[in-house]
Biopython code that builds the backbone (N, CA, C, O; Angstrom):
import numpy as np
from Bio.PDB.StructureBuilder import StructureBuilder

atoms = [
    (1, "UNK", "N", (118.486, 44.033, 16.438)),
    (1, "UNK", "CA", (119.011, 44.656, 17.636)),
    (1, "UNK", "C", (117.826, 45.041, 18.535)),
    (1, "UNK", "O", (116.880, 45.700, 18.105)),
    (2, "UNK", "N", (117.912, 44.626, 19.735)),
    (2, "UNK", "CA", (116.615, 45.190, 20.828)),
    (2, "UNK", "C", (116.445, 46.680, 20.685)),
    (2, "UNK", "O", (117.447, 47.249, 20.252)),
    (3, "UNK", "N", (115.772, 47.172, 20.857)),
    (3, "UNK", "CA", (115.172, 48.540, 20.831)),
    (3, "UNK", "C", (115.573, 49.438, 22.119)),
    (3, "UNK", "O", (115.771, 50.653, 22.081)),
    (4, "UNK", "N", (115.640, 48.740, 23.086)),
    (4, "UNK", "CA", (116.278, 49.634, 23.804)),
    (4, "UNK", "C", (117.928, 49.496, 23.718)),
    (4, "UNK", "O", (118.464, 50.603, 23.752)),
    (5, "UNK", "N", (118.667, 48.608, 23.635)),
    (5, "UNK", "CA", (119.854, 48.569, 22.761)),
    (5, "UNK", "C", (120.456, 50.262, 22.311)),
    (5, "UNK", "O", (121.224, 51.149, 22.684)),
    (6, "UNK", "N", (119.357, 49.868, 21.131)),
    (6, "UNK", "CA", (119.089, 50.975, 20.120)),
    (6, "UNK", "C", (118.949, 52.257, 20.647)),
    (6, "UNK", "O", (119.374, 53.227, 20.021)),
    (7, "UNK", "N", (118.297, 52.392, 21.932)),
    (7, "UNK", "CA", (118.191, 53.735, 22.228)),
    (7, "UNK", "C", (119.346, 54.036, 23.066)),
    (7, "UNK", "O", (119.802, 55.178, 23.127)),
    (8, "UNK", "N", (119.965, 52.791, 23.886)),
    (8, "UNK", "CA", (121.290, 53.361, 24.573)),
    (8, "UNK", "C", (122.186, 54.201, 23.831)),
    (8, "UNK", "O", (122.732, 55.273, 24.092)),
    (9, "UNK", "N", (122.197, 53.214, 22.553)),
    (9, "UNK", "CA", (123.455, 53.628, 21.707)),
    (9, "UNK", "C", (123.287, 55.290, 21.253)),
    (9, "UNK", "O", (124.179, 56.115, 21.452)),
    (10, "UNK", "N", (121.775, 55.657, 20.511)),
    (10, "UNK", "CA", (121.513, 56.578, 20.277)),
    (10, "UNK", "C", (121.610, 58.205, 21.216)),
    (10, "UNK", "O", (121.663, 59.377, 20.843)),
    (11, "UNK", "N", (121.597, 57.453, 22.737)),
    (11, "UNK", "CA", (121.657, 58.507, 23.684)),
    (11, "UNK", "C", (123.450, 58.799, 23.661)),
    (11, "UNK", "O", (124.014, 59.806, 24.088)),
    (12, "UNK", "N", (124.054, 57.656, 23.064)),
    (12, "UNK", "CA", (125.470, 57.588, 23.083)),
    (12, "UNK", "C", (126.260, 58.256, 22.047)),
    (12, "UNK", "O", (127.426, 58.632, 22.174)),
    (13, "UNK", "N", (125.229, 58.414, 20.607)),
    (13, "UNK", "CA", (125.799, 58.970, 19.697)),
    (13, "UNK", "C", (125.250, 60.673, 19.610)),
    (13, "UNK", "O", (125.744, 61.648, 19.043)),
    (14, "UNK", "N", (123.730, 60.469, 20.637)),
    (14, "UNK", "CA", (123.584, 62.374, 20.728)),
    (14, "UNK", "C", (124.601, 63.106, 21.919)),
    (14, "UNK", "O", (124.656, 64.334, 21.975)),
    (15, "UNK", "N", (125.263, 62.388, 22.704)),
    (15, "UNK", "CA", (126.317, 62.993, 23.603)),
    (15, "UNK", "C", (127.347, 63.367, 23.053)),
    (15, "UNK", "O", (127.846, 64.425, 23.438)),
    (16, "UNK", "N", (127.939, 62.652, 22.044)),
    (16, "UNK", "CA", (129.206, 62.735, 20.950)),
    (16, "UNK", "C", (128.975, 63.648, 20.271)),
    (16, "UNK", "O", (130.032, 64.162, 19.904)),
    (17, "UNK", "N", (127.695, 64.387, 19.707)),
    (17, "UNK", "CA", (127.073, 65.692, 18.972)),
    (17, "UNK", "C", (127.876, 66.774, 19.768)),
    (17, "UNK", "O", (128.596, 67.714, 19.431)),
    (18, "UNK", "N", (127.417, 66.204, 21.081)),
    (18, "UNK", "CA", (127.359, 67.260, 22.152)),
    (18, "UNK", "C", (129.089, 67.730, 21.987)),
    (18, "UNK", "O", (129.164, 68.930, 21.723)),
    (19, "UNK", "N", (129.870, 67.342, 22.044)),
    (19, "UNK", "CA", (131.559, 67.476, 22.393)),
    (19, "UNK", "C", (131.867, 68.641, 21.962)),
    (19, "UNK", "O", (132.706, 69.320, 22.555)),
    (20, "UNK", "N", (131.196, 69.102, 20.779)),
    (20, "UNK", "CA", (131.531, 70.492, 19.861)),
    (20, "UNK", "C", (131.899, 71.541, 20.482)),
    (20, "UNK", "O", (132.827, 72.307, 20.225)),
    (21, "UNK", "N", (130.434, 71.573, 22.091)),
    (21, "UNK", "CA", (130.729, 72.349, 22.845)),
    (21, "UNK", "C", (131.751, 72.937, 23.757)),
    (21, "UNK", "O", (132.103, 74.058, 24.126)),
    (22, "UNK", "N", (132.208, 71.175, 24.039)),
    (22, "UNK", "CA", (132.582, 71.432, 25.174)),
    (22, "UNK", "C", (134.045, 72.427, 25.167)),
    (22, "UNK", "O", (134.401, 73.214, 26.044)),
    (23, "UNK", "N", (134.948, 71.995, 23.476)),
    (23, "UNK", "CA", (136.076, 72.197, 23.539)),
    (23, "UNK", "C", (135.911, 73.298, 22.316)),
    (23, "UNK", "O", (135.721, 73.017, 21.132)),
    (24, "UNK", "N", (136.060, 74.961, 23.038)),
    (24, "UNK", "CA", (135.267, 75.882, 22.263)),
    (24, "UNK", "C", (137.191, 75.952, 21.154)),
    (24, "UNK", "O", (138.363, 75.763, 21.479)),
    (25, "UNK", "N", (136.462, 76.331, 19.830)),
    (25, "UNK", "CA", (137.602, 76.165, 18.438)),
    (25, "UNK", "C", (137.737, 75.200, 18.148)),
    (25, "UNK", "O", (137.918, 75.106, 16.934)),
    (26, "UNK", "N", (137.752, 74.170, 18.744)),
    (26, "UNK", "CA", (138.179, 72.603, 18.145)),
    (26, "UNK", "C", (136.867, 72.046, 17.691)),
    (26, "UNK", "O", (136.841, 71.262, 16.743)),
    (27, "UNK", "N", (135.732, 72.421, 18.341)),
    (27, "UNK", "CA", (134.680, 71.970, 17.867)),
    (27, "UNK", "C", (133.919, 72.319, 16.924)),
    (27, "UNK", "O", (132.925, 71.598, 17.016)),
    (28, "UNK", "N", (133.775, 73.225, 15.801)),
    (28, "UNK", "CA", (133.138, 73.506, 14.830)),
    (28, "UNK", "C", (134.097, 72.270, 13.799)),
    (28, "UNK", "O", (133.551, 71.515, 12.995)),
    (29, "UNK", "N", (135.726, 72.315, 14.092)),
    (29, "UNK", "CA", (136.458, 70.987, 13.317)),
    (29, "UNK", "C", (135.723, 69.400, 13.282)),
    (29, "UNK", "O", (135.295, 68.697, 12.366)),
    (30, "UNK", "N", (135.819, 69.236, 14.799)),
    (30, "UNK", "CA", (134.904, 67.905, 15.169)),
    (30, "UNK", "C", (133.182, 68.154, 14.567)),
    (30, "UNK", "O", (132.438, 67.174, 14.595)),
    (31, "UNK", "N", (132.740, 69.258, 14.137)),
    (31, "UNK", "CA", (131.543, 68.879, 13.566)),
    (31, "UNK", "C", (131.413, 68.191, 11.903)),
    (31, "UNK", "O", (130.626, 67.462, 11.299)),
    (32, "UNK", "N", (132.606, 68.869, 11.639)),
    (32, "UNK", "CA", (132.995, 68.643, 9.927)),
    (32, "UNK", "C", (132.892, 66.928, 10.127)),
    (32, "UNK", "O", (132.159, 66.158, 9.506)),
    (33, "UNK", "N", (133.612, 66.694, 10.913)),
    (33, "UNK", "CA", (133.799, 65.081, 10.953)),
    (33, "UNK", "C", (132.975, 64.884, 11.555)),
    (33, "UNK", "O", (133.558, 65.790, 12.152)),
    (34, "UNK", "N", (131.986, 64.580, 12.187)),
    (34, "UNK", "CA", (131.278, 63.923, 13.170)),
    (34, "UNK", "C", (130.083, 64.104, 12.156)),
    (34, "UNK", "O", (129.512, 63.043, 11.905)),
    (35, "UNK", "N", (129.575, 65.237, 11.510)),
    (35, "UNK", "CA", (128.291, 65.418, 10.948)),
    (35, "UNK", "C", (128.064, 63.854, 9.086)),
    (35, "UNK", "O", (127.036, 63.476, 8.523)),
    (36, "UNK", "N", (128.952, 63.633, 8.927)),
    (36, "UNK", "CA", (128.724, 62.514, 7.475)),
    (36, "UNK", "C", (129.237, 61.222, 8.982)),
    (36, "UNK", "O", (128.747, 60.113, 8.772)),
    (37, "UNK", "N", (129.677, 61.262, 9.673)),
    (37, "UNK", "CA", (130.018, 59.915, 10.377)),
    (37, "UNK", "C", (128.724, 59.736, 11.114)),
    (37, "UNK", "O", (128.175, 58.644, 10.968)),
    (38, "UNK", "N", (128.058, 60.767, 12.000)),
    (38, "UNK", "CA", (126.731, 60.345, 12.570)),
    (38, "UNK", "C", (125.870, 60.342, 11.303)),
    (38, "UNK", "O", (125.327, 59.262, 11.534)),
    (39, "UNK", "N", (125.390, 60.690, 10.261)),
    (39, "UNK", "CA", (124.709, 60.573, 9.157)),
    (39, "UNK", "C", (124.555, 58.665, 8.618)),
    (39, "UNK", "O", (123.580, 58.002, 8.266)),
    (40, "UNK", "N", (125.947, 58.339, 8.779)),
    (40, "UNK", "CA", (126.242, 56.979, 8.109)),
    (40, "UNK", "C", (125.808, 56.399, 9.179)),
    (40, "UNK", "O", (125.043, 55.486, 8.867)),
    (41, "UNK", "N", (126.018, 56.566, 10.938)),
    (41, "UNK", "CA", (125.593, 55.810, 11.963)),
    (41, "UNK", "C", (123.658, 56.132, 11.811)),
    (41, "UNK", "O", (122.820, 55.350, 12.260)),
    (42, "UNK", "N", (123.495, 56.780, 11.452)),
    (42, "UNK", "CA", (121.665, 56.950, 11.808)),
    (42, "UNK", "C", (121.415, 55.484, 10.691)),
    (42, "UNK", "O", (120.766, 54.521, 11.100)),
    (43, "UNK", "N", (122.054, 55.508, 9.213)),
    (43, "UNK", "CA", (121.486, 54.658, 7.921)),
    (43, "UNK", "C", (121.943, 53.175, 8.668)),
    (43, "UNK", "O", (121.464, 52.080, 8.374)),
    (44, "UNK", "N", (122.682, 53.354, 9.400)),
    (44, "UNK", "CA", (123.065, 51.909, 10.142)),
    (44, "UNK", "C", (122.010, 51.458, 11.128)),
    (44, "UNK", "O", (121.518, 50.330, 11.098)),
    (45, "UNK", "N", (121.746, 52.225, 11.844)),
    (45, "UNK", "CA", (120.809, 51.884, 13.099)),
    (45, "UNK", "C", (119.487, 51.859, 12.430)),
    (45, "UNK", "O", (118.881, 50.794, 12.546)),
    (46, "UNK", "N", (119.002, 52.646, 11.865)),
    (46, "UNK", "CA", (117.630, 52.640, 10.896)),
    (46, "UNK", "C", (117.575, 52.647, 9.383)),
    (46, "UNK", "O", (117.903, 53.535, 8.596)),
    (47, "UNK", "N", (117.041, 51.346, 9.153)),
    (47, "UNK", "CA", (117.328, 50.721, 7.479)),
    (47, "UNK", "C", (115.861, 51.355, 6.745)),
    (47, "UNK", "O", (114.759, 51.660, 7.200)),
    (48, "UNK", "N", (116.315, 51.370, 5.732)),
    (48, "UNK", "CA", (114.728, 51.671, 4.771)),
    (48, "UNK", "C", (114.985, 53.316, 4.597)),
    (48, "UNK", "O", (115.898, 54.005, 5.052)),
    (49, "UNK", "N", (113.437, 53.814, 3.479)),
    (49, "UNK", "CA", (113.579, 55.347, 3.659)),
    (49, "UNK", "C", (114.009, 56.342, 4.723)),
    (49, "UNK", "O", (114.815, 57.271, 4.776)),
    (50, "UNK", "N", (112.813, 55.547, 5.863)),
    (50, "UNK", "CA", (112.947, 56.727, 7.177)),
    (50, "UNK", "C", (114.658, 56.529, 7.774)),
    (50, "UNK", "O", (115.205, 57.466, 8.356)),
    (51, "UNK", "N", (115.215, 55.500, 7.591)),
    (51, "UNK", "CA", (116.608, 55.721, 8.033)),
    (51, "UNK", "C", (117.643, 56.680, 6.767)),
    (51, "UNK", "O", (118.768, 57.114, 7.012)),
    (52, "UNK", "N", (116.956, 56.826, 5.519)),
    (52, "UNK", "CA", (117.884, 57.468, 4.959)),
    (52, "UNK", "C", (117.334, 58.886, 4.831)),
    (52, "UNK", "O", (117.926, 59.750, 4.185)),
    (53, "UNK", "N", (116.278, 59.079, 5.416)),
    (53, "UNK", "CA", (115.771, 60.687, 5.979)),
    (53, "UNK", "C", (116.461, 61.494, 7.060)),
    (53, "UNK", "O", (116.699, 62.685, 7.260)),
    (54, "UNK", "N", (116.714, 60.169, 7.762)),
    (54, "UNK", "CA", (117.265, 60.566, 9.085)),
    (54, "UNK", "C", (118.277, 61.173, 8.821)),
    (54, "UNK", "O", (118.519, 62.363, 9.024)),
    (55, "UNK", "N", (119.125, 60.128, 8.206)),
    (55, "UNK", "CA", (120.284, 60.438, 8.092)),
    (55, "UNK", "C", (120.872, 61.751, 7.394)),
    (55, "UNK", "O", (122.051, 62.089, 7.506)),
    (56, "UNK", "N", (120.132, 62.289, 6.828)),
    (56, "UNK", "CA", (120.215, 63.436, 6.071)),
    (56, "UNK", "C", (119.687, 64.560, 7.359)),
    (56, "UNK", "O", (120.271, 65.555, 7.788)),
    (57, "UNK", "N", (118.698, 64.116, 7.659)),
    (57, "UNK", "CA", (118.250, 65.145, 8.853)),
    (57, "UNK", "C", (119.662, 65.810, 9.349)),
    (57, "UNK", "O", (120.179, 66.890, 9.064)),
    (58, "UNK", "N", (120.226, 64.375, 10.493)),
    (58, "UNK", "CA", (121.322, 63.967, 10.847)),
    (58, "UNK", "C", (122.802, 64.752, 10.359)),
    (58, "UNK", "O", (123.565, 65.573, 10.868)),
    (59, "UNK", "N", (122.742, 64.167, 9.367)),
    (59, "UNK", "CA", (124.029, 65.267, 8.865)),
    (59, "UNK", "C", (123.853, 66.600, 8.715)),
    (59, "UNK", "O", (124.759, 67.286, 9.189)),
    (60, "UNK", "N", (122.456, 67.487, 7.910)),
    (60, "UNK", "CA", (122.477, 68.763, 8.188)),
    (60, "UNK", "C", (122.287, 69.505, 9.474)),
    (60, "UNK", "O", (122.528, 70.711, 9.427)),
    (61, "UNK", "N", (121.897, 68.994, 10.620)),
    (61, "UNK", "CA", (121.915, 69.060, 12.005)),
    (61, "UNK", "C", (123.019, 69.391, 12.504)),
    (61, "UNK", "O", (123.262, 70.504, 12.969)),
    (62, "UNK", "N", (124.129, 68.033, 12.427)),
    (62, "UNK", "CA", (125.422, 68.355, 13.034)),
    (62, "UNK", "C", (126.372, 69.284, 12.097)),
    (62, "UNK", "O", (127.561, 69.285, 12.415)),
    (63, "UNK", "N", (126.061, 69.926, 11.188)),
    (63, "UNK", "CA", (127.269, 70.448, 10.115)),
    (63, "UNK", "C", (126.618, 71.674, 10.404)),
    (63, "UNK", "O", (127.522, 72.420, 10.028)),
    (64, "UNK", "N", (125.500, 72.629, 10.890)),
    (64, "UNK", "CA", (124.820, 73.727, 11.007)),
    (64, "UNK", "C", (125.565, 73.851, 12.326)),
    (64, "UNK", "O", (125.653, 73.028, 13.237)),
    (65, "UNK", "N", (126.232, 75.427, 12.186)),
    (65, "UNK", "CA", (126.398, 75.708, 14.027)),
    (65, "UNK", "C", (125.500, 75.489, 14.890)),
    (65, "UNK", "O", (124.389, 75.369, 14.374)),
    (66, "UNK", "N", (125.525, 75.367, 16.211)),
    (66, "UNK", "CA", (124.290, 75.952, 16.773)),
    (66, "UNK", "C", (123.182, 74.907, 17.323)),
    (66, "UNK", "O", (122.563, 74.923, 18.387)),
    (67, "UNK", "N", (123.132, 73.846, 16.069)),
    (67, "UNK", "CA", (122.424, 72.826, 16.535)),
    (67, "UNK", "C", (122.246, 71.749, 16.801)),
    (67, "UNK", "O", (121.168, 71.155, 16.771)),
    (68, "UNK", "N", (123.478, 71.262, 17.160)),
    (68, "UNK", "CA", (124.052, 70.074, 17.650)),
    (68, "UNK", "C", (123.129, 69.552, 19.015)),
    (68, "UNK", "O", (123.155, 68.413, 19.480)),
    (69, "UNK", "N", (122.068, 71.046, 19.667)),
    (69, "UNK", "CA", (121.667, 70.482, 20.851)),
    (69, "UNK", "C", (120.599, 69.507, 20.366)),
    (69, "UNK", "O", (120.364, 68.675, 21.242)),
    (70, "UNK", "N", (120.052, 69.376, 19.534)),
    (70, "UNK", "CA", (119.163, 68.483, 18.939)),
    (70, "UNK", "C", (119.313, 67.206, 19.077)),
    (70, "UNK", "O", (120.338, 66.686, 18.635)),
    (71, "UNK", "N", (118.212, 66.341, 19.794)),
    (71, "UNK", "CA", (118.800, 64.727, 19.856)),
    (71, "UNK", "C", (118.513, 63.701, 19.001)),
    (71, "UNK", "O", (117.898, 62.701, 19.372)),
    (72, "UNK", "N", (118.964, 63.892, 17.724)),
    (72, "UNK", "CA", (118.196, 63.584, 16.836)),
    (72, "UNK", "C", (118.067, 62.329, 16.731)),
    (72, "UNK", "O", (117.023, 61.941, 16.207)),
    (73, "UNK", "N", (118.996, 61.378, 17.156)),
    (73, "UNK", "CA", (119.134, 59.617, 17.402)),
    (73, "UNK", "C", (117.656, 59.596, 18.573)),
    (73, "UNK", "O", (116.472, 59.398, 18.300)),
    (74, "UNK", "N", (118.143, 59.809, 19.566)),
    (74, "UNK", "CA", (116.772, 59.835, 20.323)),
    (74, "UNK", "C", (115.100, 60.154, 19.855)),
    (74, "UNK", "O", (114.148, 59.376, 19.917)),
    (75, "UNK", "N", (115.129, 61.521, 19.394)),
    (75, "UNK", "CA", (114.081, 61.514, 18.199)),
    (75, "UNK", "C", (113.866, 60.586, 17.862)),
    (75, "UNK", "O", (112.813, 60.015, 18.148)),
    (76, "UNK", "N", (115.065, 59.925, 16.896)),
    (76, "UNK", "CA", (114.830, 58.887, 15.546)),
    (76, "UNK", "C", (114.084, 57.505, 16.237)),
    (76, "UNK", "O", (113.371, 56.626, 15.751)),
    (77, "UNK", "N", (114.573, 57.744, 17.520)),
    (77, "UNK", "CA", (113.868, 56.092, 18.044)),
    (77, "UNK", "C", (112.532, 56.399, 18.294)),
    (77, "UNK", "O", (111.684, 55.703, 17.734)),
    (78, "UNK", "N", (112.068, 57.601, 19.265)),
    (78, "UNK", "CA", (111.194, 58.011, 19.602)),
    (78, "UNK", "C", (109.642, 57.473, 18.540)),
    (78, "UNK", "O", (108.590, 56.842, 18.648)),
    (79, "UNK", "N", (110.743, 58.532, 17.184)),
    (79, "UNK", "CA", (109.732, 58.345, 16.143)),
    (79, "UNK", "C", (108.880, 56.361, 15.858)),
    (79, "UNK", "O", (107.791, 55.818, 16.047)),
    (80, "UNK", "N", (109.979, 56.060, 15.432)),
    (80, "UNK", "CA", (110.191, 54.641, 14.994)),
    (80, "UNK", "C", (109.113, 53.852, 16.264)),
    (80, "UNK", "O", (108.040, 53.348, 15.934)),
    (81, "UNK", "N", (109.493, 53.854, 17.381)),
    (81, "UNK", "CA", (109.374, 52.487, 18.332)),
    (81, "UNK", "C", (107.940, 53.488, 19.032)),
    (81, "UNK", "O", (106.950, 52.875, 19.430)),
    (82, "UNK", "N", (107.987, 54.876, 19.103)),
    (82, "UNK", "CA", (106.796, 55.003, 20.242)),
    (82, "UNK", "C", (106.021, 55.982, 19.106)),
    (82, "UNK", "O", (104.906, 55.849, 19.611)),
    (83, "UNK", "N", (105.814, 56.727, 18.130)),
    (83, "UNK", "CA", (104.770, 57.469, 17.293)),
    (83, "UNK", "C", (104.547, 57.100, 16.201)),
    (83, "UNK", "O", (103.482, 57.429, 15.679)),
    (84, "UNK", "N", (105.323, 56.434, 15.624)),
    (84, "UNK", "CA", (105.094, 55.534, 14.246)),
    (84, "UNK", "C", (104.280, 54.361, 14.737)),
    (84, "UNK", "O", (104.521, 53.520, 15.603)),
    (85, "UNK", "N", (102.859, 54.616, 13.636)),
    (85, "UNK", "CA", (102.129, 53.581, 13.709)),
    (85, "UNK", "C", (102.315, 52.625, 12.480)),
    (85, "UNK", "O", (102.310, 53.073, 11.333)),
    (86, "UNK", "N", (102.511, 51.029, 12.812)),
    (86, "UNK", "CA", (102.614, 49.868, 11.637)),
    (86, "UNK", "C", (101.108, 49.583, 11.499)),
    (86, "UNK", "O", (100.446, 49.303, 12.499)),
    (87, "UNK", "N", (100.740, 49.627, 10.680)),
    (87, "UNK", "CA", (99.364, 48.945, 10.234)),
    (87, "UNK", "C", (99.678, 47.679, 10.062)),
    (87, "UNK", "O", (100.615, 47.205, 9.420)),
    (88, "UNK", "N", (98.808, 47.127, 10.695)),
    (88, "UNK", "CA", (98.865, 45.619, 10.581)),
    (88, "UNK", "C", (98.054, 45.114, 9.526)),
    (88, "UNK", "O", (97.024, 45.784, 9.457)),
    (89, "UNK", "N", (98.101, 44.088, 8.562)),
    (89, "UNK", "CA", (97.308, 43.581, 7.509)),
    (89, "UNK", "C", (96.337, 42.603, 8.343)),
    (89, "UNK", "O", (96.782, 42.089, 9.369)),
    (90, "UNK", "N", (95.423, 42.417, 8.052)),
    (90, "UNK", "CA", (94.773, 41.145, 8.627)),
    (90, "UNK", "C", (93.848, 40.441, 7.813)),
    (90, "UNK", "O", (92.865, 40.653, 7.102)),
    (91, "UNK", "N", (94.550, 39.544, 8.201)),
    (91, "UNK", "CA", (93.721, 37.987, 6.891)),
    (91, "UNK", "C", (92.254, 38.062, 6.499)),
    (91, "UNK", "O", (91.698, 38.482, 7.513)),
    (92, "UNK", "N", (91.558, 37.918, 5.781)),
    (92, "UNK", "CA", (89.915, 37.901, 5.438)),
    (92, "UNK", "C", (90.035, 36.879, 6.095)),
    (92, "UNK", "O", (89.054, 36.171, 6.322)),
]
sb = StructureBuilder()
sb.init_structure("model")
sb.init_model(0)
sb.init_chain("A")
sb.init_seg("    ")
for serial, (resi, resn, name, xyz) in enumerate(atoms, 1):
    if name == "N":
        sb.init_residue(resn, " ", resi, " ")
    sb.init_atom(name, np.array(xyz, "f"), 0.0, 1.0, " ", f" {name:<3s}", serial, name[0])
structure = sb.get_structure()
């Protein structure tokens, strides 16, 4: 998947965090559900350890009152595509 793709979607799944707010009582409900469903969407979008870190990040994030303002998909790309350095191997 392109990387910026990846970050649309992610700006798409930290707005959906956001909803908790908007609809005050209904939303601590929508966190119950939304917090293991964005958890499973982070292990989808980012494979390997750091996607199953995330994802844990991810779920205790959205299931904690309070801190849903956190963008943690955005983060997650942030991390990945612009502060994570790949070492490159290079041939003798």
């Amino acid at each position: 998947m392109n990387k910026y793709k990846k970050l649309g979607i992610g700006i798409l799944f930290d707005a959906l965090g956001l909803v908790s707010f908007i609809i005050p009582g209904i939303g601590e409900f929508s966190d119950i559900v939304w917090a293991p469903v964005s958890a499973w969407l982070m292990t989808k979008l980012y494979t390997g350890k750091a996607g199953k870190v995330a994802g844990v990040i991810t779920f205790v994030e959205e299931a904690l009152p309070g801190f849903d303002v956190i963008p943690t998909f955005t983060l997650m790309w942030l991390y990945t595509y612009v502060f994570k350095k790949e070492k490159l191997k290079l041939k003798p």
